[in-house]
N, C-alpha and C positions, 0 to 999 in steps of 0.2 A: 711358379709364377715369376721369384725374382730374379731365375737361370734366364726364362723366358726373355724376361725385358734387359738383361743385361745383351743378351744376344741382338736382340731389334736395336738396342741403342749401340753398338762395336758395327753392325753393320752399316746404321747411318750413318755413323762416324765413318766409315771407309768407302763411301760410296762420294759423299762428300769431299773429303781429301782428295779421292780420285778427280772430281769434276775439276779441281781447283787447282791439282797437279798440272804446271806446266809440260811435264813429263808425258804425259795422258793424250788422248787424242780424244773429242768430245763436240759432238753438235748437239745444238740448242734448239728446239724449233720455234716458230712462234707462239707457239703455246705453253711455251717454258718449261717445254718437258724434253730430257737430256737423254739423247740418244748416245751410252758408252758404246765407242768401236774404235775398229783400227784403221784410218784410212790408207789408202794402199794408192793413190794418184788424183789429181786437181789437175783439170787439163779444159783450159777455158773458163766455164761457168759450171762444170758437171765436175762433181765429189764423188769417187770411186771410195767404199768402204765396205766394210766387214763387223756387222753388229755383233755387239757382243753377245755367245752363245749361240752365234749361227756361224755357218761355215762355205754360204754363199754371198757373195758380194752383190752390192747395190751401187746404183749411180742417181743419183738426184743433183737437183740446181741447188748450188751456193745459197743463191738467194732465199730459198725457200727455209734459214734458219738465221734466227737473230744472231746466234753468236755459234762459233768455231775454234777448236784451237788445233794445229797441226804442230804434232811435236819432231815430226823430222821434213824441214823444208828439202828434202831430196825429193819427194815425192810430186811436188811440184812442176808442173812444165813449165819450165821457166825460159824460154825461146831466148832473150836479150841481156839472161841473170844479171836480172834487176836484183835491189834490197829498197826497200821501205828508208829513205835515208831520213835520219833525225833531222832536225832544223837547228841552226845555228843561233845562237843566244840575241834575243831583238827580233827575230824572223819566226814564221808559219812556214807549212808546208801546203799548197794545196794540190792534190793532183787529178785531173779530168782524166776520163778514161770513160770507153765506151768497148763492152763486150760485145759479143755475135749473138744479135738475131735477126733468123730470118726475113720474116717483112720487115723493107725499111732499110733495109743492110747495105746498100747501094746510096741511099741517099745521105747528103752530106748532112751534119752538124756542126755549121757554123757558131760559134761561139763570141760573143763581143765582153770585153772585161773595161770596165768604168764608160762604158758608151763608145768604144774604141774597137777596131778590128783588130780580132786576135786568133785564134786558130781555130781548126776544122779537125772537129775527131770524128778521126773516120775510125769504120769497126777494126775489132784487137789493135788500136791505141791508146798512147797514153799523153799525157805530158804536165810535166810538172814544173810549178808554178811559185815560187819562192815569194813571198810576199813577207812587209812590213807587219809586226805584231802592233798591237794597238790602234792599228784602221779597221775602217770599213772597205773591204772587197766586192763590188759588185758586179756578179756577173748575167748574163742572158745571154739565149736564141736570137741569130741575127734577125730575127721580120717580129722577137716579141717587144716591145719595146715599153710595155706595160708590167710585166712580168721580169720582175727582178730579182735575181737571190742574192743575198747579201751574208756575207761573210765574217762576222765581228772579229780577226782573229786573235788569238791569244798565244803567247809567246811560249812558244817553241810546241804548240799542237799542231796536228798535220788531220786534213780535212778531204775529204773524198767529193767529188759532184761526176755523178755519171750518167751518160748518156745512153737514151733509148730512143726507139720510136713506137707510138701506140700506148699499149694498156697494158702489156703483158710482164710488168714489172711493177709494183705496186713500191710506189716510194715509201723510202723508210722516215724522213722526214718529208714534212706538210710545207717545206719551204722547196720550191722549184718555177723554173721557168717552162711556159711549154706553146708550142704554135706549131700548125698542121701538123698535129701529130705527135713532132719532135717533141722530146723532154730532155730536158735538165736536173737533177735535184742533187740535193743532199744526201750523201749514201751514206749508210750503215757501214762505219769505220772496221768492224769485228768481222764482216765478212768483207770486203774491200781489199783490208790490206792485203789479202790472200787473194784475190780474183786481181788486183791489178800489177802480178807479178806475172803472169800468164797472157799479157799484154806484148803483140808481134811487131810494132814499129812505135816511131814517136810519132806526135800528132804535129802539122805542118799548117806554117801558118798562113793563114788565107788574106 
């Protein structure tokens, strides 16, 4: 019995370590149940991987997992080899970015930041937004004018807002703007910083 539980606790201990291992590669779902594998390429918003103990590959949506860790950014399509850049001391990061989909993929997403015209992310865009630490940044959809996300940011964090149309993306925060359609919100930074390197142009301002 106490071979037994010595064995059950060296295995949680090393299942554990693994998850935590930056070294590791590991998706999370929303159920918080932790899918160990090897991902073998991220190309858009689809995760190619290899669960562990199988030895056929899978593809699923980024989105569809709270957290991710990619231990070899080669695997990455990286079309414009972006990096995730830090923010400088007194500054935020924020970066708008809108992946592919289908319906809606043609129509713009005009963007207004403090009530002001500011850029259009069109799909596989990005653009990145250098703001003051210790403001309030607020953005919206240009026809929402009701619907405001607001930004608190804090010095030297880097903040995601990404753009969809429709329903087929369940925001990860309850903070977003949204009209005909079009949304805005708050993205899920664990999966973001990986899906917004895989971004084909910069977003241009309108």
């Amino acid at each position: 019995m106490k071979k037994n539980l010595i064995i059950l606790f060296l295995t949680f201990t090393s299942i554990l370590t693994y998850a935590q291992n930056n070294q590791s590669d590991f998706l999370i779902k929303k159920g918080n149940d932790t899918v160990f594998c090897k991902i073998i390429e991220l190309k858009g918003k689809k995760v190619k991987f290899i669960e562990s103990g199988e030895n056929k590959s899978k593809k699923k949506n980024i989105f569809k997992f709270s957290n991710v860790n990619i231990s070899d950014l080669s695997v990455v399509k990286n079309p414009l080899n972006l990096k995730v850049e830090k923010p400088e001391k007194g500054f935020a990061h924020i970066y708008l970015y809108r992946p592919y989909v289908y319906t809606g993929s043609a129509l713009a997403c005009k963007v207004e930041y403090n009530g002001e015209k500011f850029i259009n992310i069109k799909t596989y865009s990005y653009y990145l937004h250098k703001v003051k630490a210790g403001e309030v940044h607020k953005y919206n959809w240009k026809n929402s004018k009701k619907d405001i996300l607001e930004i608190d940011a804090k010095d030297g964090e880097t903040y995601f807002i990404r753009g969809s149309f429709g329903a087929s993306f369940e925001p990860w925060n309850t903070i977003s703007s949204v009209s005909n359609g079009m949304n805005i919100f708050l993205d899920n930074p664990n999966t973001a910083k990986y899906a917004i390197l895989t971004m084909k142009k910069e977003s241009p301002k309108y």
